[in-house]
Short mmCIF file of the C-alpha atoms (twelve columns), coordinates in Angstrom:
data_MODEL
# 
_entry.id   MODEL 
# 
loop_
_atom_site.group_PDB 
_atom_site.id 
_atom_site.type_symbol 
_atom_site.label_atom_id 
_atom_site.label_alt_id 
_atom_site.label_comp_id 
_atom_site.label_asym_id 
_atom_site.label_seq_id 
_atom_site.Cartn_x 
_atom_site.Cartn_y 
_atom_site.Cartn_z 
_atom_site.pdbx_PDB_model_num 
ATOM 1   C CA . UNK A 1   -14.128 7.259   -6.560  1 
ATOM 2   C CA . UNK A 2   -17.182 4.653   -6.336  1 
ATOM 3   C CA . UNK A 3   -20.634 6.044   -4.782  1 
ATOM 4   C CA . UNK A 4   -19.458 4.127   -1.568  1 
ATOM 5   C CA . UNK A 5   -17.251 6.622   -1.460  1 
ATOM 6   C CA . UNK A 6   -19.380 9.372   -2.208  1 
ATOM 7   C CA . UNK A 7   -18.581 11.318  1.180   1 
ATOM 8   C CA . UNK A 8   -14.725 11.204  1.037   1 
ATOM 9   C CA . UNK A 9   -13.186 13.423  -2.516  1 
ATOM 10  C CA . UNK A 10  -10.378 12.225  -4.057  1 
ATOM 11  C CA . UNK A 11  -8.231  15.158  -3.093  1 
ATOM 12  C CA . UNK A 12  -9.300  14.466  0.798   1 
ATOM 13  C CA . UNK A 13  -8.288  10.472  0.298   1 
ATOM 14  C CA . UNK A 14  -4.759  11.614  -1.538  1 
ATOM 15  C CA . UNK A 15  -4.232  14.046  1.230   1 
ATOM 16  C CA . UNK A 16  -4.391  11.950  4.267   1 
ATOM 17  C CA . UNK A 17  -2.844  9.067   2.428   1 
ATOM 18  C CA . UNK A 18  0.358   11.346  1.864   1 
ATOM 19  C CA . UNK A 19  -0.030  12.836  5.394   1 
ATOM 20  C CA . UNK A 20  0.315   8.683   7.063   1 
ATOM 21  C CA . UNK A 21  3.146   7.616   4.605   1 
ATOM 22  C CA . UNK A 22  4.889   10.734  5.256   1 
ATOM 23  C CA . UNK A 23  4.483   10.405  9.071   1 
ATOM 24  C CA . UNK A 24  5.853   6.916   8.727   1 
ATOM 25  C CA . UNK A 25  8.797   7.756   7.463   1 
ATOM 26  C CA . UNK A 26  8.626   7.174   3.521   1 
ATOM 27  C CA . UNK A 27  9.480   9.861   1.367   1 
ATOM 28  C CA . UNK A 28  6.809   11.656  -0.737  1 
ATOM 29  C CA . UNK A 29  7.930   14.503  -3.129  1 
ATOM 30  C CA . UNK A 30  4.977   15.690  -4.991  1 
ATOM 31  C CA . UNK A 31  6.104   17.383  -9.220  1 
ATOM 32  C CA . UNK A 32  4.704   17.653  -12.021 1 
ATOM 33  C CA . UNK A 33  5.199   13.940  -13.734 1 
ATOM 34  C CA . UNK A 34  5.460   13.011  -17.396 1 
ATOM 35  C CA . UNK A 35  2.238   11.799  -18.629 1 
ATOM 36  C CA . UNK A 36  3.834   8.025   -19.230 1 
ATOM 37  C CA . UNK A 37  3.852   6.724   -15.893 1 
ATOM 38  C CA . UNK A 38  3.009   2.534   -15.158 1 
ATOM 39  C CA . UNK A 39  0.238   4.197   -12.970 1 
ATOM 40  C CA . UNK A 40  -0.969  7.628   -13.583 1 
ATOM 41  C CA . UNK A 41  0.583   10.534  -11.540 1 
ATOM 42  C CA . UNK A 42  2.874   8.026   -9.113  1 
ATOM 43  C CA . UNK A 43  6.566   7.258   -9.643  1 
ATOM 44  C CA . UNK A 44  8.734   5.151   -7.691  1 
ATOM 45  C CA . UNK A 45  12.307  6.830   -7.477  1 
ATOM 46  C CA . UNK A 46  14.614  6.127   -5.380  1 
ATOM 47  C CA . UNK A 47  12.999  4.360   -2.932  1 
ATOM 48  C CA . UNK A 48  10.409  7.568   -2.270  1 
ATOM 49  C CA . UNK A 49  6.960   8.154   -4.247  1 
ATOM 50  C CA . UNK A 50  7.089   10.938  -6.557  1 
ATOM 51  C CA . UNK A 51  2.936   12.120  -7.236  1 
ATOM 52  C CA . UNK A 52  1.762   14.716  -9.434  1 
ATOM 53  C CA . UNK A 53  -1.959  15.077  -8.231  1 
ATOM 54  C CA . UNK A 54  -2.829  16.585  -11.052 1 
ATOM 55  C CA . UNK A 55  -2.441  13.224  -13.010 1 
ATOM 56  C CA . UNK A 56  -3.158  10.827  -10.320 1 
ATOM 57  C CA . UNK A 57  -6.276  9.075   -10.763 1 
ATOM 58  C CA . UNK A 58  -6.837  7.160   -8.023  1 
ATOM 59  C CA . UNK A 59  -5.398  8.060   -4.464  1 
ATOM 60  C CA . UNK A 60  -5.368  3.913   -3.522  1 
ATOM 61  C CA . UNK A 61  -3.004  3.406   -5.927  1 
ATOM 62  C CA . UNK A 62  -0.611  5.515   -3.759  1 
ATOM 63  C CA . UNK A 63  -1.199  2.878   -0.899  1 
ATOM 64  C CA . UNK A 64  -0.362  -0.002  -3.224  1 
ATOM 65  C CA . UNK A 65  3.451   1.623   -4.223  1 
ATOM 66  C CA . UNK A 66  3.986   2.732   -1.012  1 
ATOM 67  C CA . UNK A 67  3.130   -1.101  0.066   1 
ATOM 68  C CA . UNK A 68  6.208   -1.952  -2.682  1 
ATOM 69  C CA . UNK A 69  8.762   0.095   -0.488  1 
ATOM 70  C CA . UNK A 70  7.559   -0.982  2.621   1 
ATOM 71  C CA . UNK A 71  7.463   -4.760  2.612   1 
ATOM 72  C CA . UNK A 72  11.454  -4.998  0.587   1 
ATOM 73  C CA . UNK A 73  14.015  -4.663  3.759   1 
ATOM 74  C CA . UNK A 74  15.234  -0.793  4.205   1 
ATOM 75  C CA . UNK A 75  18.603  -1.744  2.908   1 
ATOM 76  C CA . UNK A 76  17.263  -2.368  -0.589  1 
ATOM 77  C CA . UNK A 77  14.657  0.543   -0.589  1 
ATOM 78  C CA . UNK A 78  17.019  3.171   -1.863  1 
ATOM 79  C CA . UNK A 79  17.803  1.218   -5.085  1 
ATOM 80  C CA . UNK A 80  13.795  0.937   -5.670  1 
ATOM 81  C CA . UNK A 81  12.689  2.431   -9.157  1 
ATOM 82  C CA . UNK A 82  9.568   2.299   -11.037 1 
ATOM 83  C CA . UNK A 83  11.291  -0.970  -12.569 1 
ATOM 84  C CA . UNK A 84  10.096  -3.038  -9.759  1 
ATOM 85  C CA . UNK A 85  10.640  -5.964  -11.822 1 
ATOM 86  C CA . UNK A 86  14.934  -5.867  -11.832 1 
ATOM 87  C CA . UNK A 87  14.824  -5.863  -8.079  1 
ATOM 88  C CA . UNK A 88  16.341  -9.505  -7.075  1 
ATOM 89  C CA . UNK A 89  13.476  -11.464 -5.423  1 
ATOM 90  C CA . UNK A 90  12.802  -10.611 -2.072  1 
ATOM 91  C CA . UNK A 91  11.128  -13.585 0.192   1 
ATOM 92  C CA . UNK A 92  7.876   -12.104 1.476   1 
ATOM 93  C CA . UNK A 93  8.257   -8.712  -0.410  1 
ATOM 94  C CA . UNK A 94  6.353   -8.816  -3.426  1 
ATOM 95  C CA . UNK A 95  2.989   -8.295  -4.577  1 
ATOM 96  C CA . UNK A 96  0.605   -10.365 -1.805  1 
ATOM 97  C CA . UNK A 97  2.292   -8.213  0.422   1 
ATOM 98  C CA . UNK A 98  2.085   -4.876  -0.773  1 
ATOM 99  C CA . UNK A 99  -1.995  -5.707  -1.173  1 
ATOM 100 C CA . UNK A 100 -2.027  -6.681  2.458   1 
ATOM 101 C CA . UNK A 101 0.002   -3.765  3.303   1 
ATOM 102 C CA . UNK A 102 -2.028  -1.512  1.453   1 
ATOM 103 C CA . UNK A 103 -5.249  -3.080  2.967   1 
ATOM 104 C CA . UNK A 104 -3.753  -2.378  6.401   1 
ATOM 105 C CA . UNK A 105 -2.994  1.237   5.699   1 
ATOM 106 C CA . UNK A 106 -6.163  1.493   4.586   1 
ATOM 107 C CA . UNK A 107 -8.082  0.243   7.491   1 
ATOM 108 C CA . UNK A 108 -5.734  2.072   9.803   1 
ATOM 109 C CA . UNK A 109 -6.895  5.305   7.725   1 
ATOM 110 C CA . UNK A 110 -10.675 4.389   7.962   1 
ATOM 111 C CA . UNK A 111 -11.070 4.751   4.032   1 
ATOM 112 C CA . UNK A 112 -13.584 2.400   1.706   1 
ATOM 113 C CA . UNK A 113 -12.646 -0.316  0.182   1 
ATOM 114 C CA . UNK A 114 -12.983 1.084   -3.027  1 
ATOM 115 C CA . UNK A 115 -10.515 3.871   -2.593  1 
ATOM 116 C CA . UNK A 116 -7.965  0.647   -2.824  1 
ATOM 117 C CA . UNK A 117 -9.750  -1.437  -5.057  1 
ATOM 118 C CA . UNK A 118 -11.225 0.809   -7.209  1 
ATOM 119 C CA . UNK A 119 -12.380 -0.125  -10.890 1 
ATOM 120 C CA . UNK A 120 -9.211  0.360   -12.786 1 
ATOM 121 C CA . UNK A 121 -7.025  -1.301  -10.353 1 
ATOM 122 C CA . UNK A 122 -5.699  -5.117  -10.211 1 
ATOM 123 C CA . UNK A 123 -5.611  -5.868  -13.427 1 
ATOM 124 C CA . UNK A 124 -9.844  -6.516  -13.372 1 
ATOM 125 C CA . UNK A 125 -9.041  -8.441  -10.384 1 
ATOM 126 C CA . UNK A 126 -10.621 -5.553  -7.924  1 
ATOM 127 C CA . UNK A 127 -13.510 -6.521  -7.077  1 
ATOM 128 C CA . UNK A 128 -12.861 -10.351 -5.900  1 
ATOM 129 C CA . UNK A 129 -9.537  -8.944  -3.739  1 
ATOM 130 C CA . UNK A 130 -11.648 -6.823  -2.114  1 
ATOM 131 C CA . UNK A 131 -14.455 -9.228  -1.404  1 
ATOM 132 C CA . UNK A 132 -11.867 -11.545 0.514   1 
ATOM 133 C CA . UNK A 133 -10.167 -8.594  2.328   1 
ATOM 134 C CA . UNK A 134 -13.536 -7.604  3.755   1 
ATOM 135 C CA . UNK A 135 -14.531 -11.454 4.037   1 
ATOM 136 C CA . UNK A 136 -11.322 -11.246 6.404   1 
ATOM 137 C CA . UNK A 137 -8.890  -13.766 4.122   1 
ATOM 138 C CA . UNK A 138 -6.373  -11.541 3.968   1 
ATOM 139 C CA . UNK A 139 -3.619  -12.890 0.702   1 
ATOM 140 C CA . UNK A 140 -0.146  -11.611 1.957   1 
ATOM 141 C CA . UNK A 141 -0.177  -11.142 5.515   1 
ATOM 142 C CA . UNK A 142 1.014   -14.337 6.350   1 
ATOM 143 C CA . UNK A 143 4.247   -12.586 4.062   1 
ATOM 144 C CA . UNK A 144 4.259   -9.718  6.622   1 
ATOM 145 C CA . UNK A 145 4.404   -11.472 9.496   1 
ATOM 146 C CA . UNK A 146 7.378   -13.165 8.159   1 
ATOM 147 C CA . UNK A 147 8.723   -10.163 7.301   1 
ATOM 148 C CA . UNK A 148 8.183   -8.780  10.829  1 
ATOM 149 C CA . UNK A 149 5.230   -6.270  10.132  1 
ATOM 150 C CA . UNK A 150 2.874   -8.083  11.775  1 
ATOM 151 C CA . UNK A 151 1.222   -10.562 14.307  1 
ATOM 152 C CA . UNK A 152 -1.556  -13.414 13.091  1 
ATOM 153 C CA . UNK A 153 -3.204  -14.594 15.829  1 
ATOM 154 C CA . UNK A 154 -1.913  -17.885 17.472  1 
ATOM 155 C CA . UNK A 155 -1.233  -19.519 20.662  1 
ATOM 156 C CA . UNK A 156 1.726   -18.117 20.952  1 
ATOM 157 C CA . UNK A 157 0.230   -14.551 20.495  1 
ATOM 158 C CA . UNK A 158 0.932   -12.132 23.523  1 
ATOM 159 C CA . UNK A 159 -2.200  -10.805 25.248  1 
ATOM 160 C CA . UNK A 160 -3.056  -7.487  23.738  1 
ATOM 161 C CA . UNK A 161 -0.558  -7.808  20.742  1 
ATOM 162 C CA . UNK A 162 -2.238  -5.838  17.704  1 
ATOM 163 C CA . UNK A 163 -3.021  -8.786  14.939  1 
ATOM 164 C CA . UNK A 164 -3.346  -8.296  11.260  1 
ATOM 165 C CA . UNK A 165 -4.863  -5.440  9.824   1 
ATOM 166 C CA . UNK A 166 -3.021  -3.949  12.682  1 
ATOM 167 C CA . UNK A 167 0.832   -3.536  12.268  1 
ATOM 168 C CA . UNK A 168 3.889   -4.268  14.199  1 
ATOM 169 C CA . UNK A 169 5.449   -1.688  12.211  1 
ATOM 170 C CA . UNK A 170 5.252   0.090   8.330   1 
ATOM 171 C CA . UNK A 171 8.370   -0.108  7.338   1 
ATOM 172 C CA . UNK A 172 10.437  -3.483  7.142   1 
ATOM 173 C CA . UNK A 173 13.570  -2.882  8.838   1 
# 
């Protein structure tokens, strides 16, 4: 974790991340994982997260697959695998939204920045995602409010209605 994140450990960040996305209803198993995964310690099985915490290196990654199952419709989670790739294309499912997910999860948790968009993350893309997420352009939520996670504000917007980072819901029904 970054020096911005100096007063939050990794094991605290992993541990309240697995404490939300288990109280919103997404199923966590934590076992010992072979050392081949697409991201270290985390496996996408079906349609739950599978860490090892002794091989996961960074806890934001769990917010990023956990924004994969949320943001596909709940009748299609099930048959989620780490081959995210053979799923049919889902209309406002895919990768924007899982980073805007994430990024809500994340600001709903009060963690950094970095814990999401850490060094090693985004394909060296980090560090300009989360520039615009904390410039407030936020790529993919305009994908979750289609998909009925959340509210952008409008004229149309009821008084009081929580807007984006702030959910409807996780978990797309």
């Amino acid at each position: 974790m970054s020096a911005g994140a100096a007063a939050l450990t990794d094991a605290q960040a992993t541990e309240r991340i697995l404490q939300f996305l288990r109280q919103i209803g997404l199923e966590v198993r934590e076992e010992l994982l072979p050392g081949d995964c697409f991201l270290p310690g985390i496996r996408i099985v079906q349609g739950g997260l599978v860490v090892d915490r002794l091989q996961l290196r960074w806890p934001g990654d769990l917010l990023h697959e956990a924004g994969h199952l949320a943001v596909v419709p709940a009748a299609l989670r099930p048959r989620m695998d780490d081959a995210l790739a053979q799923l049919p294309v889902i209309e406002h499912g895919g990768e924007t939204e899982a980073t805007a997910w994430a990024w809500a999860a994340l600001t709903h948790l009060q963690l950094p920045s970095q814990v999401l968009f850490h060094e090693g993350g985004y394909r060296g893309h980090a560090t300009g995602l989360r520039i615009n997420f904390e410039m407030g352009i936020y790529l993919g939520a305009s994908g979750l409010v289609h998909a009925g996670l959340a509210w952008l504000p409008g004229p149309d917007l009821a008084v009081g209605a929580p807007i984006y980072p702030r959910l409807r819901q996780w978990l797309r029904d």
